[in-house]
C-alpha positions as CSV (number, residue, x, y, z in Angstrom):
1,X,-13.3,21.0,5.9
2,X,-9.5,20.2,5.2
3,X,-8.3,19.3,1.6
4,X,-7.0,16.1,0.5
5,X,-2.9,17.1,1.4
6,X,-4.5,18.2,4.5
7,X,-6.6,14.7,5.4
8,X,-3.2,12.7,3.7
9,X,-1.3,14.0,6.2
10,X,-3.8,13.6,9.5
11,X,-4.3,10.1,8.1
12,X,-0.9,9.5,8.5
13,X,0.0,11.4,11.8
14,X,-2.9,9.0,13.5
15,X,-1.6,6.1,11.8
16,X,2.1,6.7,12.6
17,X,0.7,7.0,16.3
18,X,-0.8,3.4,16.6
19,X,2.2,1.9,14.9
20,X,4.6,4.2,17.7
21,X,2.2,2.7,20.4
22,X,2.3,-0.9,19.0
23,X,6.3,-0.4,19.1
24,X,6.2,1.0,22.4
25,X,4.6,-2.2,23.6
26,X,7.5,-4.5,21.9
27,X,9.7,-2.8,23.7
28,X,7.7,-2.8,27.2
29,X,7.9,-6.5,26.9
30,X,11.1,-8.1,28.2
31,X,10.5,-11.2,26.1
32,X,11.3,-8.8,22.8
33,X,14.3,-8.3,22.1
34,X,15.6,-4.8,21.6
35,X,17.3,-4.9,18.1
36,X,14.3,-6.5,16.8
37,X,12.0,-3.6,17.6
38,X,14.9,-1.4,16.9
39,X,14.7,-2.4,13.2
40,X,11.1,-3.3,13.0
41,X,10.9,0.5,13.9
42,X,13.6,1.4,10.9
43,X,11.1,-0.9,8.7
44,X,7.8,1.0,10.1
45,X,8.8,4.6,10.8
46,X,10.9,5.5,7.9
47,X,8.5,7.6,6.0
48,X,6.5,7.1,3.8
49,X,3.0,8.5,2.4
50,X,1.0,6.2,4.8
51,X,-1.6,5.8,1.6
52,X,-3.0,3.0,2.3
53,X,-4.4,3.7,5.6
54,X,-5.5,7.2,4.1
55,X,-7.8,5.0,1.9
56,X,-9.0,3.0,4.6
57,X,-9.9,6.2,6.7
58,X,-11.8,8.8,3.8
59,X,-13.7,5.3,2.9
60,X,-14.6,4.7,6.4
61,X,-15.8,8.1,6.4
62,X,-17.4,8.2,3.1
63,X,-19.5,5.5,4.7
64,X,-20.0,7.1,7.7
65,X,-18.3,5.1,9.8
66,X,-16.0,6.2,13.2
67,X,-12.4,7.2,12.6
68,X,-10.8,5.2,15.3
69,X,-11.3,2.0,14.3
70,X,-10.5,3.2,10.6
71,X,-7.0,4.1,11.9
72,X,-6.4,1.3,13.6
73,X,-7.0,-0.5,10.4
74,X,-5.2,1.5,8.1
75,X,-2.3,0.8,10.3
76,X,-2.6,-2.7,9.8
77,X,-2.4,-2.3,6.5
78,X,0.5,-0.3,6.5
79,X,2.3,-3.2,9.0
80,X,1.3,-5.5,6.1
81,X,2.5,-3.0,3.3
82,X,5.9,-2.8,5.0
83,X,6.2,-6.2,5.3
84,X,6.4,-6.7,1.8
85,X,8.8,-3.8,1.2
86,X,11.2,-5.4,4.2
87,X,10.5,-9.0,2.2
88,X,10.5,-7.4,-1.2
89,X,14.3,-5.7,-1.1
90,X,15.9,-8.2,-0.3
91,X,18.8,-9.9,-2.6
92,X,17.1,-13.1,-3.1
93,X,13.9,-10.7,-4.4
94,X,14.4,-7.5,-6.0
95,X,18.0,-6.5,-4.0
96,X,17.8,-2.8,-3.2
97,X,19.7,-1.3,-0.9
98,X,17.9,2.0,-0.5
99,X,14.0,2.6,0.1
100,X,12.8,6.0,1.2
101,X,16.0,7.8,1.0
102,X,18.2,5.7,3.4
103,X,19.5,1.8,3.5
104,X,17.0,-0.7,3.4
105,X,16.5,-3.2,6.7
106,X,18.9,-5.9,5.4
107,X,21.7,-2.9,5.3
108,X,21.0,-1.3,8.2
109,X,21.2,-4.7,10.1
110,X,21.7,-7.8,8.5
111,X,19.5,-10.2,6.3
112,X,18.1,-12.5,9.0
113,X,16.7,-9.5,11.2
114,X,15.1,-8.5,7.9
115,X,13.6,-11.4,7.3
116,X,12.0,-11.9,11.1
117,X,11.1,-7.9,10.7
118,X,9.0,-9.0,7.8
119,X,7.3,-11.8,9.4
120,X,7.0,-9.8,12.5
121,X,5.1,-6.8,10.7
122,X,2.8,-9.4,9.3
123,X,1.7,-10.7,12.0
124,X,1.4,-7.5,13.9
125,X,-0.7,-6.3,10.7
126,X,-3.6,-9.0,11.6
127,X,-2.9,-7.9,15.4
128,X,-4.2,-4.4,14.9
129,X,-6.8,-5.8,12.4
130,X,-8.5,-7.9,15.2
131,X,-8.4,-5.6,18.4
132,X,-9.5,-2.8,20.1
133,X,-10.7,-0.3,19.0
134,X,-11.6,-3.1,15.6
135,X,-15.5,-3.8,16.2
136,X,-15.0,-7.8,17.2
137,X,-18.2,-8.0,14.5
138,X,-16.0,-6.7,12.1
139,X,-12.5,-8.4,12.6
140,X,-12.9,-11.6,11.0
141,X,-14.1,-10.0,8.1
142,X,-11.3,-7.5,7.6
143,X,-8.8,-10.0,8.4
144,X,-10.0,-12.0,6.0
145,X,-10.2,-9.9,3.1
146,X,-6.4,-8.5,4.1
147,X,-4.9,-12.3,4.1
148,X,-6.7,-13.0,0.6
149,X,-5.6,-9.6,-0.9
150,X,-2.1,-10.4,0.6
151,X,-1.9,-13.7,0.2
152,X,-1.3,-16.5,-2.7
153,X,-3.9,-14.5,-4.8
154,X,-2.5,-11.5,-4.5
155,X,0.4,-9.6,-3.1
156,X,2.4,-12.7,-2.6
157,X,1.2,-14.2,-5.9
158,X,1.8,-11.0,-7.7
159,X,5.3,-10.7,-6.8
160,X,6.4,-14.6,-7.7
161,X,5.0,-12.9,-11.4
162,X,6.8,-10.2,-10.9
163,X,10.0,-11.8,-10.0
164,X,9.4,-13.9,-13.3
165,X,8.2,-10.4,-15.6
166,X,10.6,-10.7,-18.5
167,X,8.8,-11.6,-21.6
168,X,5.4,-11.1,-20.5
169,X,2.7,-9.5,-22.6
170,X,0.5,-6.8,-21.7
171,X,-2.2,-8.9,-20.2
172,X,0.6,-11.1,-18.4
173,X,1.7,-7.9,-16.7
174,X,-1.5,-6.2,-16.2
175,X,-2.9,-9.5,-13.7
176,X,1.0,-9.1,-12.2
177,X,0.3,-5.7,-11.4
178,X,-3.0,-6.1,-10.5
179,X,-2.0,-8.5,-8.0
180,X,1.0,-7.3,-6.6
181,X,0.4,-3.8,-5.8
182,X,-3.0,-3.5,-7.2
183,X,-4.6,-6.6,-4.6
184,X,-4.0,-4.1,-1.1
185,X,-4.8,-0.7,-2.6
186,X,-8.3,-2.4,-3.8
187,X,-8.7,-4.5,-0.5
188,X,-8.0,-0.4,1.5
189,X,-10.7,0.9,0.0
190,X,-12.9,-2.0,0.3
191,X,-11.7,-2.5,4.1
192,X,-13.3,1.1,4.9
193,X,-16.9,-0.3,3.6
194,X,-16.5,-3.5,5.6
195,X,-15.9,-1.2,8.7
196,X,-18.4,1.0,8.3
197,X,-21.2,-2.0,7.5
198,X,-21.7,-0.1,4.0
199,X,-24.5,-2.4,1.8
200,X,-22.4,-4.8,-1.1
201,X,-23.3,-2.5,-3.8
202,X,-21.4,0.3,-2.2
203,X,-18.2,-1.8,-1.1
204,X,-18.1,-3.0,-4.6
205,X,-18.1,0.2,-5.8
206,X,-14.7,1.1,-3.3
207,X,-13.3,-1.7,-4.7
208,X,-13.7,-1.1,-8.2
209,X,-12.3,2.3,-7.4
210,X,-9.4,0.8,-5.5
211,X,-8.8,-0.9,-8.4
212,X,-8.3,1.5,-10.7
213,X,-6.2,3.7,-8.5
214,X,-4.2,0.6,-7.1
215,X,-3.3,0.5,-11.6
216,X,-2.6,3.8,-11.6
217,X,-0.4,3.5,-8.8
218,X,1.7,1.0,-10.5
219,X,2.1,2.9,-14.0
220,X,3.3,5.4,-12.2
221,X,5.5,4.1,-10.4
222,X,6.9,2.1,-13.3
223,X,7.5,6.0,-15.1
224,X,9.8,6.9,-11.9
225,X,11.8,4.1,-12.6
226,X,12.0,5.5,-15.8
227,X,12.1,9.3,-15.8
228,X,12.2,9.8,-11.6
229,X,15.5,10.2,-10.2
230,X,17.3,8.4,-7.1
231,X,16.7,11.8,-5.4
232,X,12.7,11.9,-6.4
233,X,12.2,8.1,-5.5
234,X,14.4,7.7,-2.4
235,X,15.4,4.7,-4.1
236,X,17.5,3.3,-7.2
237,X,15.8,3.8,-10.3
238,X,16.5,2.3,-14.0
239,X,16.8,-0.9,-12.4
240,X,13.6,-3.0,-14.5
241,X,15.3,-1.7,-17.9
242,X,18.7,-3.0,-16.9
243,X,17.3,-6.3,-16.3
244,X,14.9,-6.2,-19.2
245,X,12.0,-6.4,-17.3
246,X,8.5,-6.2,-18.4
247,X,6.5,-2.9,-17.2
248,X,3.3,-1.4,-19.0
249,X,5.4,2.5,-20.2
250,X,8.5,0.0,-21.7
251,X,5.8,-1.8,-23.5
252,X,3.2,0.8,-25.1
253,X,6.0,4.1,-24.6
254,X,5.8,6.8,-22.0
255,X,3.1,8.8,-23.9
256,X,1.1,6.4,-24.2
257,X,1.3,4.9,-20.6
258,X,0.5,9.2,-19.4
259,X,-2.7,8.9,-21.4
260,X,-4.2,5.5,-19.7
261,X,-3.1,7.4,-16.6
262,X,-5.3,10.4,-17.2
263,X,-8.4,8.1,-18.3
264,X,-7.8,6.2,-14.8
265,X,-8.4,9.7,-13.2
266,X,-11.7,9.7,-15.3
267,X,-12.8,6.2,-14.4
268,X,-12.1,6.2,-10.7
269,X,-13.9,9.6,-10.7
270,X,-16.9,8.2,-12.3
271,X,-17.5,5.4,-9.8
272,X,-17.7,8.1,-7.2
273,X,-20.1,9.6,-8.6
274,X,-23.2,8.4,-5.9
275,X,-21.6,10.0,-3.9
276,X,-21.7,13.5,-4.7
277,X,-19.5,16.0,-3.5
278,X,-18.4,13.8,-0.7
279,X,-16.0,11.8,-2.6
280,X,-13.8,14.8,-4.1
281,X,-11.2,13.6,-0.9
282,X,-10.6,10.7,-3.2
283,X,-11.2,11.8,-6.2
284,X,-8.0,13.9,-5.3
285,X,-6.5,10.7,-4.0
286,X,-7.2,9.5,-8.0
287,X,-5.2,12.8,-9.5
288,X,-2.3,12.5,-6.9
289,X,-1.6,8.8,-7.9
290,X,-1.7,10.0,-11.1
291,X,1.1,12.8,-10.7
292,X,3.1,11.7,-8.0
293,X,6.8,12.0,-7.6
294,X,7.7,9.8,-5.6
């Protein structure tokens, strides 16, 4: 049975294939045109852990549902998760010019391509959520629950907060977060018990664990920014304490923000715990949130 780095990686080799294929379609059709896909593919294929679709795959599994259809919706969320990052660097937003180690879509080409790559990966995100190899019973559904998680109440939502995060309090930051990045990292995890049919106690459960990994995500990402470098990250770091923006570590400290890490770890374990020794694939998932580098 292959360990979590093992299953990380083949849930994002089969992910990066369906996102290649949907590419290699775009560019099949002469209606397309070819600097489009070009950076839509500098937007899609440019690294990356592919996470979130490794959460929609080992919860799919965990359920015992099929593995295609799980990939296919993983890489719909992943189209929808690089949406936001296209949408999300951009000057009028948070203005980076570097994301995974080279120039972000807006320096590689020019705003206006960045802006129609964006809208472009979101659509193509409820494309792959509502086709082949998708279960037509379970489309609507899924497509459902990824334009609520992405939408006004939560991705989108999250990051008008964010863009307004100086001076918030704890609790002000803690709904930002948990919309803005927690929102898709929950819905991933819940997304695999849709799939799979699972019973509402048990997709609850996924999406209380989502939750609590999709917090833990964000704290530590918010560390990087403060003790990662530029090297770590592939992208600038320091940035929210030059602008005075509100995260969890600048509020409560570093040591502090370390030990609500560790009791995430704890927590998401726990709600595992019906399922025996076939959740330690993401109970992993918890501890490399937790002590991530980049």
């Amino acid at each position: 049975m292959m360990g979590f780095a093992e299953r990380l990686g083949h849930a994002a080799a089969a992910t990066d294939r369906v996102l290649a294929q949907a590419l290699d379609g775009m560019r099949a059709d002469s209606r397309v045109p070819g600097r489009l896909v070009d950076a839509t593919a500098h937007a899609l294929l440019g690294g990356g852990k592919r996470f979130r679709p490794f959460l929609v795959i080992e919860a799919a599994a965990l359920c015992g549902g099929a593995e295609a259809p799980a990939v296919a919706v993983g890489a719909a969320f992943e189209a929808l998760h690089a949406y936001s990052l296209v949408h999300d660097d951009l000057p009028a937003m948070d203005d980076d010019d570097m994301r995974r180690g080279r120039p972000t879509v807006h320096k590689a080409y020019d705003e206006a391509t960045a802006i129609l790559v964006g809208d472009g990966l979101q659509a193509l995100a409820f494309e792959l959520i509502t086709s082949p190899p998708v279960p037509e019973m379970a489309g609507g559904p899924l497509a459902r629950l990824l334009a609520v998680e992405s939408g006004h109440r939560g991705m989108v939502g999250g990051q008008y907060r964010d863009l307004n995060a100086i001076g918030l309090d704890e609790a002000g930051i803690r709904t930002m977060q948990a919309m803005k990045t927690g929102a898709l990292i929950r819905a991933a995890c819940e997304a695999g018990a849709v799939l799979s049919g699972a019973d509402a106690a048990t997709r609850a459960r996924l999406a209380a664990f989502g939750a609590l990994i999709g917090e833990g995500f964000q704290l530590a990402d918010d560390l990087l920014d403060i003790e990662g470098t530029a090297e770590e990250t592939g992208k600038r770091v320091g940035k929210d304490a030059a602008i005075g923006k509100a995260t969890i570590p600048a509020l409560i400290g570093p040591v502090a923000a370390r030990a609500r890490l560790a009791e995430i770890v704890v927590a998401a374990s726990d709600e595992l715990a019906p399922f025996g020794a076939a959740g330690d694939v993401l109970r992993e998932a918890a501890r490399f949130v937790a002590e991530r580098r980049n």
